[in-house]
N, C-alpha and C positions, 0 to 999 in steps of 0.2 A: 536583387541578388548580387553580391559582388563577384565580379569579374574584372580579367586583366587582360586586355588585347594586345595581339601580334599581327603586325604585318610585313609585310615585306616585297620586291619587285615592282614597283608602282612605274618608275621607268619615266616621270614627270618630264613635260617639256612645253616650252610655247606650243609645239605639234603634235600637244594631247591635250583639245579643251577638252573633253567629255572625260577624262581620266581627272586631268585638274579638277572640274566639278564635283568629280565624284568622290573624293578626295576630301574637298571642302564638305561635302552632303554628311560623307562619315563622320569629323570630325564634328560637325553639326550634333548629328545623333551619340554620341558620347560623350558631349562637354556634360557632365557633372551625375555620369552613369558610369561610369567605369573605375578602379581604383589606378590603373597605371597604363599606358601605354608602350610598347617598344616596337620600333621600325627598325627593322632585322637587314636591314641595306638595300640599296640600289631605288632609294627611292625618287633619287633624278636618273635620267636618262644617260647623263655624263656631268661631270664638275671640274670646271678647266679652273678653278678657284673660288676662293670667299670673295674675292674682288670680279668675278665674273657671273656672279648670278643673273639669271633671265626672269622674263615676270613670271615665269610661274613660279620659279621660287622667291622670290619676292612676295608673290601673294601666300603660297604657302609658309613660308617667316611669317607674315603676320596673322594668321589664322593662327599656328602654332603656337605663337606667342601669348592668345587671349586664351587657346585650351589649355597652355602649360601653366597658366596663373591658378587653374583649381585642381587640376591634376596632373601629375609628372608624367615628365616623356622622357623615354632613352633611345639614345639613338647605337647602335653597332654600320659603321662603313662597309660597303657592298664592293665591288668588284670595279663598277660604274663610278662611282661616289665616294671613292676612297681619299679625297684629297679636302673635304668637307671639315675645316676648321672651326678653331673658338669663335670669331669672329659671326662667324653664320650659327654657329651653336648658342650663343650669344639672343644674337637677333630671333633665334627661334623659342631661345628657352628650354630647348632642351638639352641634356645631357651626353655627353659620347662614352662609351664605353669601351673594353677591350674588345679584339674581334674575337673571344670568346670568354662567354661572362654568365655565372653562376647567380643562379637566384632562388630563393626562399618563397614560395606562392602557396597560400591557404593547405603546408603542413606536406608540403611535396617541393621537392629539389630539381629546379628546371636548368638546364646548360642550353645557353643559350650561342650564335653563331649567324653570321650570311650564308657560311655554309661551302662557300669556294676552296678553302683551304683544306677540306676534306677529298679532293676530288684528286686525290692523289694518283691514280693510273694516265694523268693529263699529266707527264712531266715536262712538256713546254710552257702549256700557262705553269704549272707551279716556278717555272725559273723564272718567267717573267713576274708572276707574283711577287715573290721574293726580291725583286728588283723593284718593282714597283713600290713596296710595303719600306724599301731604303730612305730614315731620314733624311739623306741627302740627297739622293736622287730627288724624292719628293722638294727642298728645297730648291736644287735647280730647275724643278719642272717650273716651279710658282717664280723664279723668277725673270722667267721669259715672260717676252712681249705677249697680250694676248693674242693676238692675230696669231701668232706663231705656235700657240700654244692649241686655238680653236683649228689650224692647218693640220698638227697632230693627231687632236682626236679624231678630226674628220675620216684622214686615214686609216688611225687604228680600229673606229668602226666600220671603215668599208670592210676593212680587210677579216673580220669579225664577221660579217654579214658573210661573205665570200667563203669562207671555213663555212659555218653551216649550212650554203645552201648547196654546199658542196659534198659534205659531210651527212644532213641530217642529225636525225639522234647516235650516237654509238655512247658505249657503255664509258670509256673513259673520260668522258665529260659530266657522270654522272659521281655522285659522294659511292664513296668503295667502301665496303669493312672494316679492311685498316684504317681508313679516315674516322670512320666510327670509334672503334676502339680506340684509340690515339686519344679523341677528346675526352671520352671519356675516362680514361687513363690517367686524364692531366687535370680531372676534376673530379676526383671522387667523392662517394655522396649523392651526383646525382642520378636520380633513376628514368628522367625524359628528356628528350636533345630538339628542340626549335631550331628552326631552317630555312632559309629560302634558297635562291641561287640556283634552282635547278629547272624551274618553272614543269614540275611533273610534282602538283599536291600529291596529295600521300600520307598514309599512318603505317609506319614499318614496325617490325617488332624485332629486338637483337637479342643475343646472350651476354652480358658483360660478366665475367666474375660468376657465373651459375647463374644469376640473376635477368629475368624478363626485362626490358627496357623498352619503351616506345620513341621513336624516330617522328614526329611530324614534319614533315615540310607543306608549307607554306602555298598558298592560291598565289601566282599571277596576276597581276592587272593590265588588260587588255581591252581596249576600244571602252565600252559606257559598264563594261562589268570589272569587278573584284571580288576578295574575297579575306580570312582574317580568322585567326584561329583565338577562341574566346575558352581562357582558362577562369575556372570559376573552384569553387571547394568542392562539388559535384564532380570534377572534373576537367574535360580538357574538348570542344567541340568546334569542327570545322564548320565557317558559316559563310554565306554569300553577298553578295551585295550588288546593286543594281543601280545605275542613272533613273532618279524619277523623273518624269517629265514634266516642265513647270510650265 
């Protein structure tokens, strides 16, 4: 049956073999069963550059590179992984897209997203966003030393960590309405919005325009498990996935 997988938050690191494995296992199980692939962002953990990859993206580069030879990948930059160039897009074979990008699938109009830039009631990440998302800034970040660049992120996720475990969940770190309408707004035509970013899966349902629309977001991956939403002409189905053990 043809089908087109999504995923999204995989959060890759040297300090994720069982997520790395599992990763390579999926990709395993799709080379030459699926029509297209899209990883909807944050699929490292952090990216301090194309000149700073670790092995596990190294090894996933070349995994990538022999699934992308029979079927296309697209890739959308996450929150984490925003700074993931040609150079690694390159070596992986797949594609980068805009961070929000319309697509045509088995006679249904999907808008696609990471999903951060919806979470509009978080007006501090959005100003940092914004800054972040800066051609320039972005070149000045890449052209620091990397030492200097891995002492950055180190911070910026402590201080990350530090917010939620302080925090928890609250509503403003999650996608709001108006972030909804907005995209959809800015893409008309389509009637379903793909997502991650928020690590809370989910099938929402909106009103755009009079009109029913479904909101998916995206599974998590987490220690030996994930997850991966499988659009087919039937439909649209959240599915799980599992580290087997070898």
């Amino acid at each position: 049956m043809p089908q087109t997988v999504f995923i999204a938050d995989l959060h890759l690191s040297d300090s994720t073999p069982e997520l790395n494995r599992l990763f390579i296992q999926a990709l395993d199980d799709w080379q030459g069963r699926v029509d297209a692939l899209y990883i909807l962002g944050d699929l490292f953990e952090a990216w301090l550059g194309d000149d700073a990859a670790d092995g596990a993206a190294l090894a996933a580069a070349a995994r990538l590179k022999a699934f992308s030879a029979e079927t296309p990948v697209y890739f959308i930059c996450g929150n984490r992984d925003f700074l993931v160039g040609r150079r690694y897009a390159e070596r992986t074979g797949f594609t980068i897209l805009p961070e929000q990008y319309a697509v045509s699938l088995y006679g249904k109009r999907y808008l696609l997203s990471h999903g951060d830039e919806m979470c509009t009631a978080d007006t501090g990440y959005q100003r940092f966003r914004r800054l972040m998302r800066c051609p320039i800034v972005q070149k000045l970040l890449l052209s620091l030393p990397l030492a200097l660049r891995r002492k950055i992120a180190a911070k910026m996720r402590q201080k990350s960590r530090q917010i939620q475990n302080r925090r928890g969940y609250v509503p403003a770190a999650d996608v709001t309405e108006n972030g909804v309408q907005a995209a959809f707004a800015a893409h008309p035509g389509c009637s379903a919005l793909i997502h991650g970013h928020t690590h809370r899966p989910d099938i929402h349902h909106h009103q755009v325009q009079g009109q029913t629309v479904e909101r998916y977001v995206l599974p998590d991956w987490y220690g030996s498990e994930g997850g991966y939403l499988a659009v087919s002409p039937q439909g649209a189905e959240m599915k799980k996935l599992t580290l087997r053990q070898t």
